[in-house]
N, C-alpha and C positions, 0 to 999 in steps of 0.2 A: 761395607756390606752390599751396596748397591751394586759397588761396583764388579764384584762378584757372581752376583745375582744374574748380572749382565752378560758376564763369560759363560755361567754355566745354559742362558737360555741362547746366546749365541751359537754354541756346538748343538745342541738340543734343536733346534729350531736347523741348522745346517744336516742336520739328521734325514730331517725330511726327505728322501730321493725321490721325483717326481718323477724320474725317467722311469724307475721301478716302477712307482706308481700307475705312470699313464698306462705303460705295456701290460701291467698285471690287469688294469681293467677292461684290456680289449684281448686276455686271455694269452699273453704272451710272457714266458721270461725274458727278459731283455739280456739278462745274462748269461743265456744260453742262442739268441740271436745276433746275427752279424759278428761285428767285432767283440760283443759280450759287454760294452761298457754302456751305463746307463746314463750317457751324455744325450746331450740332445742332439748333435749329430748322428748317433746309431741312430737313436727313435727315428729320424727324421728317413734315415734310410730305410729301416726295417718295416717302419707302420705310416710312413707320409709325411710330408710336410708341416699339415696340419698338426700332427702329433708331438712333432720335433720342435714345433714354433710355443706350445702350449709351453711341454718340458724347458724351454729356454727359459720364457716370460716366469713359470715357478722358481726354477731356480736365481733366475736374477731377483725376485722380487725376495727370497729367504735372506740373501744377503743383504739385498737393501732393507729389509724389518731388522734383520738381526742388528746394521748398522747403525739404523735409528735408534731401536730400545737402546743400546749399549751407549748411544752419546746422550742419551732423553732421560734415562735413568743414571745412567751412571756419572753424569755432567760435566762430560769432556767431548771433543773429536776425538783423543787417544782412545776412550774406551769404545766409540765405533770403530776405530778403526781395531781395536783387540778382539769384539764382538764381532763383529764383521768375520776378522780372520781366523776368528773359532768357529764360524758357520760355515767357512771354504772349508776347514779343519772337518767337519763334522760331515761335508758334502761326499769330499775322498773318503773321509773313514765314518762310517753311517751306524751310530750307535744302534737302530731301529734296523739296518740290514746288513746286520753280521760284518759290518765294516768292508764291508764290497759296495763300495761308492763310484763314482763317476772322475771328472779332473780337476773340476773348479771353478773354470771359466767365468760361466752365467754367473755364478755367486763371486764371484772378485768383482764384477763387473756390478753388481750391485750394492757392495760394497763402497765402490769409487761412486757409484751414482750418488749415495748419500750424505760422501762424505765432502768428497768435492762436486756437486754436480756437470756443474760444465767438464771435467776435465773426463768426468763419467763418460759425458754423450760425444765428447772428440776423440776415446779411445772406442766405444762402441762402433763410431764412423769408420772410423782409422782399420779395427777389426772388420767390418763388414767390406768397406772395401778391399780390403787385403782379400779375402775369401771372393771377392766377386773376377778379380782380375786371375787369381791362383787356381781356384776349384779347390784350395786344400785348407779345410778348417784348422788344424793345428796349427799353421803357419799362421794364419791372422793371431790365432788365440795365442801364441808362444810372442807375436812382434807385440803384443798390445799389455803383456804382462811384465814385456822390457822396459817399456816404454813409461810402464805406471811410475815403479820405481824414482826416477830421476822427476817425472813431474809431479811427484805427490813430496819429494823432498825440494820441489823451489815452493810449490802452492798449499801444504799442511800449515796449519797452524804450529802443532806442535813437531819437533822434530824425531822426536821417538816414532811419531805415524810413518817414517819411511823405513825407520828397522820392522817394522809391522808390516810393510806393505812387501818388503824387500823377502820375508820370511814367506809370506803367502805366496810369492812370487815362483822363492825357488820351489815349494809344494808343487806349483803349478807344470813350470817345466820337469822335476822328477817325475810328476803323474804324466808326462809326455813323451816318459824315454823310449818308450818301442815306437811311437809317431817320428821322432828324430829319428832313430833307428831305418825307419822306411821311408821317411825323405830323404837322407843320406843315400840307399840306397836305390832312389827313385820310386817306390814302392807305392807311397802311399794314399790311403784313399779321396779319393775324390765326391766334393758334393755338389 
């Protein structure tokens, strides 16, 4: 029963869209600015820095709760890492907004923060510098959700957390197909 309990507060809690959030409180739809997605890179484009940095920190920190409760109640790393991946689940598809969610990113990311921390903060690095040397946020965010995969199945406890992680994963890059799209074709935007 816990561990149930676990999944359904992990999508619920993944629900949360901050990007919405922030834009809706300083009077903007975020889904009708810039690119229309409520990642923290639109925000960061459309309303600042400030605003995009906030929206990150929310959504990594929803992943990383979601990944706690679900291994603290439910009493495994499996169930953070199931919890966890129902709160990326819940970020793209936002039960609370009409299921026009964002990509995932920040919430994968704080997922791996809890579940493995070190390996959290050397894909955060690994994403941050990819984006400082590229200019191009998907790129960091698409190398750093490859990369989880293989090292969440040498450093997981258990090994089901990489079919778990490997699932979040491909979410990830399908939420990224028109960014592939326009860095294939040179296109895409820069932050």
């Amino acid at each position: 029963m816990t561990e149930a309990l676990s999944l359904v507060v992990g999508y619920l809690l993944g629900s949360v869209d901050f990007g919405i959030l922030v834009a809706r409180s300083r009077g903007v739809d975020i889904h009708a600015a810039g690119s229309g997605n409520p990642g923290a890179s639109n925000v960061a484009r459309t309303l600042g820095r400030k605003a995009g940095a906030l929206v990150m920190v929310g959504d990594l920190l929803k992943g990383l709760g979601a990944a706690a409760f679900g291994e603290l109640v439910g009493g495994s790393e499996l169930v953070g890492f199931a919890a966890g991946g129902l709160a990326v689940l819940g970020h793209c598809y936002p039960l609370w907004h009409r299921f026009k969610g964002g990509k995932g990113v920040a919430t994968t990311m704080g997922v791996v923060w809890w579940t493995i921390p070190w390996l959290g903060l050397g894909l955060s690095v690994m994403w941050g510098a990819i984006i400082a040397a590229t200019h191009v946020a998907s790129f960091g965010s698409l190398a750093a959700v490859a990369v989880a995969v293989p090292a969440v199945w040498l450093w997981a406890e258990d090994r089901w957390s990489t079919a778990i992680m490997a699932a979040i994963s491909l979410l990830v890059v399908a939420r990224h197909s028109d960014n592939i799209r326009r860095m294939r074709g040179g296109g895409e935007q820069t932050v």
